[in-house]
C-alpha positions as CSV (number, residue, x, y, z in Angstrom):
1,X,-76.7,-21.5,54.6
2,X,-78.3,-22.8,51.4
3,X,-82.0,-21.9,50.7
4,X,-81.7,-25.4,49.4
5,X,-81.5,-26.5,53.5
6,X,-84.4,-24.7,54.6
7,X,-87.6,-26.9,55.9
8,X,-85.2,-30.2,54.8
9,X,-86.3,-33.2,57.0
10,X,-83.1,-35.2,55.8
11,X,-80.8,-32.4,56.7
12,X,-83.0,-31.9,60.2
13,X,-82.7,-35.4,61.1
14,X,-78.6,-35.0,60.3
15,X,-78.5,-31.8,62.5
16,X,-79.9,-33.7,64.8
17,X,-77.6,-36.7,65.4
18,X,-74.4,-34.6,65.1
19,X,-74.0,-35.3,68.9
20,X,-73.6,-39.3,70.1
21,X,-75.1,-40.9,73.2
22,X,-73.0,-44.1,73.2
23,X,-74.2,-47.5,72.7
24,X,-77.7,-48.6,74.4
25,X,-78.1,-52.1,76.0
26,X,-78.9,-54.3,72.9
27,X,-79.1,-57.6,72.0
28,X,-75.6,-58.6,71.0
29,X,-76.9,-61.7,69.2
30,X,-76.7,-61.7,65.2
31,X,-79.8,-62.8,63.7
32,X,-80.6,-64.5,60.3
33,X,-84.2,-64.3,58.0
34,X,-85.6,-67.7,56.6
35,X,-88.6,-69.0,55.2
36,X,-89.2,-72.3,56.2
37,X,-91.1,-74.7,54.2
38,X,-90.2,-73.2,50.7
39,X,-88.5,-74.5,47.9
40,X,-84.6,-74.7,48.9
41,X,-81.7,-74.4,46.5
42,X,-78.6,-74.6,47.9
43,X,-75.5,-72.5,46.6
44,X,-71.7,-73.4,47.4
45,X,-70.1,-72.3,50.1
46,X,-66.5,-69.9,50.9
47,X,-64.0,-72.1,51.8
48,X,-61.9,-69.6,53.8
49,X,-58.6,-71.8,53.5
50,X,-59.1,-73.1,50.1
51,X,-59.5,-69.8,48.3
52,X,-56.8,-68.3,50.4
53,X,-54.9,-70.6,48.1
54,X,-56.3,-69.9,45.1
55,X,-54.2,-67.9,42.8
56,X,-57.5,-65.8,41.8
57,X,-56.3,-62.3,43.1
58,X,-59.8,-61.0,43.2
59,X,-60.9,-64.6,45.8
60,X,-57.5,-63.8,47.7
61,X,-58.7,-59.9,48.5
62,X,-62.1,-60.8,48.8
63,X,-61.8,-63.4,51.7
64,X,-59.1,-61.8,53.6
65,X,-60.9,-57.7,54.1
66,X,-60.9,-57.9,57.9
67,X,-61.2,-54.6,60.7
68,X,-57.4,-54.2,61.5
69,X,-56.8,-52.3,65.0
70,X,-53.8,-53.2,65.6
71,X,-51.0,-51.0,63.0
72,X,-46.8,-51.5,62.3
73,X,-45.2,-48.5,64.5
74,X,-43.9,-46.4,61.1
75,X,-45.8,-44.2,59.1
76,X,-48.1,-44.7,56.2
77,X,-45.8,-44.1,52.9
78,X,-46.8,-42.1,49.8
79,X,-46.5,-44.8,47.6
80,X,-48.8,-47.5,50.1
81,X,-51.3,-43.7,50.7
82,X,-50.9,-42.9,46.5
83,X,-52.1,-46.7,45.8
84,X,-54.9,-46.7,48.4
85,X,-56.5,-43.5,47.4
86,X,-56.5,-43.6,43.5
87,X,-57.6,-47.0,43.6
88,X,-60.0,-46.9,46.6
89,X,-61.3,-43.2,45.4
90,X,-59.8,-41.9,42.5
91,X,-60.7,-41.6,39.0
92,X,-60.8,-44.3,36.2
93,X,-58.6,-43.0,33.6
94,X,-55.7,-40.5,33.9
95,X,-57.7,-38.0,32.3
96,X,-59.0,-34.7,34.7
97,X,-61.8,-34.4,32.2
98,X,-63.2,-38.1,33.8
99,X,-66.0,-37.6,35.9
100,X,-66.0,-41.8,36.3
101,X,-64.8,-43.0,39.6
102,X,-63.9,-46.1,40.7
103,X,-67.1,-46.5,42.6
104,X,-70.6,-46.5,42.1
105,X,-72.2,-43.1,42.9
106,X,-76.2,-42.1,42.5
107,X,-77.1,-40.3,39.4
108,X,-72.7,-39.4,39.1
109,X,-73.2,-36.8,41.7
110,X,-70.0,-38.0,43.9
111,X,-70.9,-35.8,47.4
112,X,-68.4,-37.5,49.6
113,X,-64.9,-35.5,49.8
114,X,-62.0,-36.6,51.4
115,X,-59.5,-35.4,54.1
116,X,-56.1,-37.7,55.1
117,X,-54.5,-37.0,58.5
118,X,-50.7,-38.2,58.6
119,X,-50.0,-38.4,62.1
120,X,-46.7,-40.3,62.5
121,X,-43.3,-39.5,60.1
122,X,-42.7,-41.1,56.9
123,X,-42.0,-39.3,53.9
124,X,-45.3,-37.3,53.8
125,X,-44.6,-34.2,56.0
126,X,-47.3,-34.7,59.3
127,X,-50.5,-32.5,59.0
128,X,-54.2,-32.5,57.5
129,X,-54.3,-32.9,53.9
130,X,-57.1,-33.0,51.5
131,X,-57.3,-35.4,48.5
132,X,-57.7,-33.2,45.0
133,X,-59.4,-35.9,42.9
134,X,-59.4,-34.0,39.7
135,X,-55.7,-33.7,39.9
136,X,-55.0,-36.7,42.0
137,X,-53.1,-34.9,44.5
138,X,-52.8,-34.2,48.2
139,X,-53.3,-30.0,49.0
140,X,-51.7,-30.0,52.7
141,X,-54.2,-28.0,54.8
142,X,-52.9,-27.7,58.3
143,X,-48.5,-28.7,59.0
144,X,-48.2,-30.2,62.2
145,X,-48.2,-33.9,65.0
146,X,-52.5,-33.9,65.4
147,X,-51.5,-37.4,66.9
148,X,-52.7,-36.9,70.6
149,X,-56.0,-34.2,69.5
150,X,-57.3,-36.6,67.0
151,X,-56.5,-39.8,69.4
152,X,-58.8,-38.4,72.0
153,X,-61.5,-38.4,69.0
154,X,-61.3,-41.9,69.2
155,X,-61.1,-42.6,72.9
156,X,-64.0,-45.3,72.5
157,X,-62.1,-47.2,69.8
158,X,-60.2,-50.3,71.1
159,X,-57.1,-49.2,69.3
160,X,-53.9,-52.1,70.2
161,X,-51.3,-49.5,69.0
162,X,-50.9,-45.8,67.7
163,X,-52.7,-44.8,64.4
164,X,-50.0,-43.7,61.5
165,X,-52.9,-42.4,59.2
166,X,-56.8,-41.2,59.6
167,X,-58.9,-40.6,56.1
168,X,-62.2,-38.7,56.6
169,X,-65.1,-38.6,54.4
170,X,-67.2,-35.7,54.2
171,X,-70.7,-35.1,52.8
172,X,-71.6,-32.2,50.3
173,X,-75.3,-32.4,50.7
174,X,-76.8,-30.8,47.7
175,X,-74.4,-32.3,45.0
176,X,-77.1,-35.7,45.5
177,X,-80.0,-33.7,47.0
178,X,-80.1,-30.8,44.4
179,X,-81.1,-33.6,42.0
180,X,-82.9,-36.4,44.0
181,X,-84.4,-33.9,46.8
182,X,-84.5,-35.1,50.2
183,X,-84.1,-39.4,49.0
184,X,-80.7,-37.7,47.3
185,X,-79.9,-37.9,51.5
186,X,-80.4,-41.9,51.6
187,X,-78.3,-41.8,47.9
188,X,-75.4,-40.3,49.6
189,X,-74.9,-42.0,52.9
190,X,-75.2,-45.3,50.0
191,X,-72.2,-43.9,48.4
192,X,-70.4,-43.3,51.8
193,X,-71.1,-47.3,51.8
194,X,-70.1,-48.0,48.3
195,X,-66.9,-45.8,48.7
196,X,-65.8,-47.4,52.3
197,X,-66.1,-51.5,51.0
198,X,-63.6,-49.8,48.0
199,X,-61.0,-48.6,50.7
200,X,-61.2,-51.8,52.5
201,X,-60.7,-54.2,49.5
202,X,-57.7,-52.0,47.9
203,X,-56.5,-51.7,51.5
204,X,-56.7,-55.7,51.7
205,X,-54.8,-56.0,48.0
206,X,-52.1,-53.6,49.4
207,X,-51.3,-55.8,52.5
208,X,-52.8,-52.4,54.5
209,X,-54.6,-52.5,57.6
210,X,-57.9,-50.9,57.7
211,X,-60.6,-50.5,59.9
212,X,-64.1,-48.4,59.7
213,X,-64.7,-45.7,62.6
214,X,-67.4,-43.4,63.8
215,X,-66.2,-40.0,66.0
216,X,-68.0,-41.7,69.0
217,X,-65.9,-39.7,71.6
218,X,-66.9,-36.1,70.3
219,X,-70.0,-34.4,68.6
220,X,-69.7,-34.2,65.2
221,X,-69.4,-30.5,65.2
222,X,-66.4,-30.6,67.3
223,X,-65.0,-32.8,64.3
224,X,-65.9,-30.2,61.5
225,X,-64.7,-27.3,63.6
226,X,-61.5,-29.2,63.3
227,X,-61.3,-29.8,60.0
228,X,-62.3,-26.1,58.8
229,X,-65.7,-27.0,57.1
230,X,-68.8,-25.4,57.0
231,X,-71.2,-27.5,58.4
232,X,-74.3,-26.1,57.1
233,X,-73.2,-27.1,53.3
234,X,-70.1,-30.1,54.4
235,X,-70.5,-32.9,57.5
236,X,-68.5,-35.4,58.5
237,X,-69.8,-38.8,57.9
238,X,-67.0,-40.9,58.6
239,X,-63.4,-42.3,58.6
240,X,-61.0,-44.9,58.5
241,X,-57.7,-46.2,60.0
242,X,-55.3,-47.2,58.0
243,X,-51.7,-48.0,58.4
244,X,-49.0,-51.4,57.8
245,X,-49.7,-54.5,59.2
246,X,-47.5,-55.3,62.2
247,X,-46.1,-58.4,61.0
248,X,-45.4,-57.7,57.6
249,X,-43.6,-54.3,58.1
């Protein structure tokens, strides 16, 4: 481990909650801040079905980014994966010698990396696969069907069909907290953020299904031990679904 990790609240309060406890009882009402008696000006509205129709691309993507949980039986495609990534992930230019992404990231430090899981056929061989951003590639890992280990992952997922495609983000602590300290921890789980609305509104564009997960069924350790990292200096921090939408396969 790091001397970097040693006496580190943020990474103590990570260690910490590697493991989940479920859900408590909570109040499942959604609740809304106002200040009353103040100067009100009011904005315009969404109009789900008029900007459906609107031939503004951006409007279209913006009002249809949904949780899909519920995917087409055939696998994710490279062309559909290739799309999703670059856009979603990937650098701005062509150029390896970018550091600009297509996301915001605190101070450029870009912590989170990225694992894709192909677990049903298509024309990407199944297996674990990591996503080379410099070169805009997929390195294969692990060659195999993960399908049933990485389902029981997600046993507390109400899933309506079989998943074709998993993508995993991973934290590299001390790429943010090596400049920002212990707040470079708050920086990165942002970026997690920033990077995860990106997936879903290129997913959205692509006609993908998408939906955000947390590894509810299993510790988080169990999760890294899977995916070969070193927990002390990587972690899990979360993952996607992805795959074709049912009726437009």
């Amino acid at each position: 481990m790091s001397m970097f990790y040693k006496n580190n609240l943020a990474l103590d309060y990570h260690i910490n909650t590697k493991s989940n406890s479920g859900l408590r009882d909570y109040d499942p009402q959604v609740y809304y801040k106002a200040y009353p008696n103040t100067k009100v000006l009011h904005l315009s509205k969404n109009n789900a079905k008029t900007n459906a129709k609107n031939d503004d691309i951006f409007l279209q993507t913006l009002m249809s980014r949904k949780s899909t949980r519920a995917f087409a039986s055939r696998g994710l495609e490279l062309d559909a994966l290739s799309k999703l990534l670059t856009l979603g992930c990937g650098l701005k230019t062509e150029s390896s010698d970018s550091i600009f992404r297509t996301y915001a990231s605190a101070g450029g430090r870009y912590p989170i990396e990225i694992y894709v899981a192909i677990l049903q056929p298509s024309d990407i061989e199944q297996g674990i696969y990591h996503f080379n951003i410099k070169d805009n590639s997929l390195e294969m890992l692990r060659r195999g069907d993960y399908s049933e280990k990485l389902g029981k992952y997600y046993t507390n997922q109400p899933f309506g069909s079989i998943i074709p495609c998993l993508i995993f983000f991973s934290m590299v602590f001390e790429r943010t907290m090596g400049k920002y300290g212990e707040r470079g921890y708050r920086y990165a789980l942002i970026d997690a953020g920033h990077m995860g609305q990106n997936l879903y509104l290129c997913a959205s564009y692509l006609n993908l299904g998408i939906v955000g997960l947390g590894q509810g069924a299993v510790s988080d350790v169990e999760f890294e031990d899977f995916l070969g990292l070193n927990s002390a200096e990587e972690s899990m921090i979360y993952s996607f679904a992805v795959g074709y939408i049912p009726d437009i396969a």
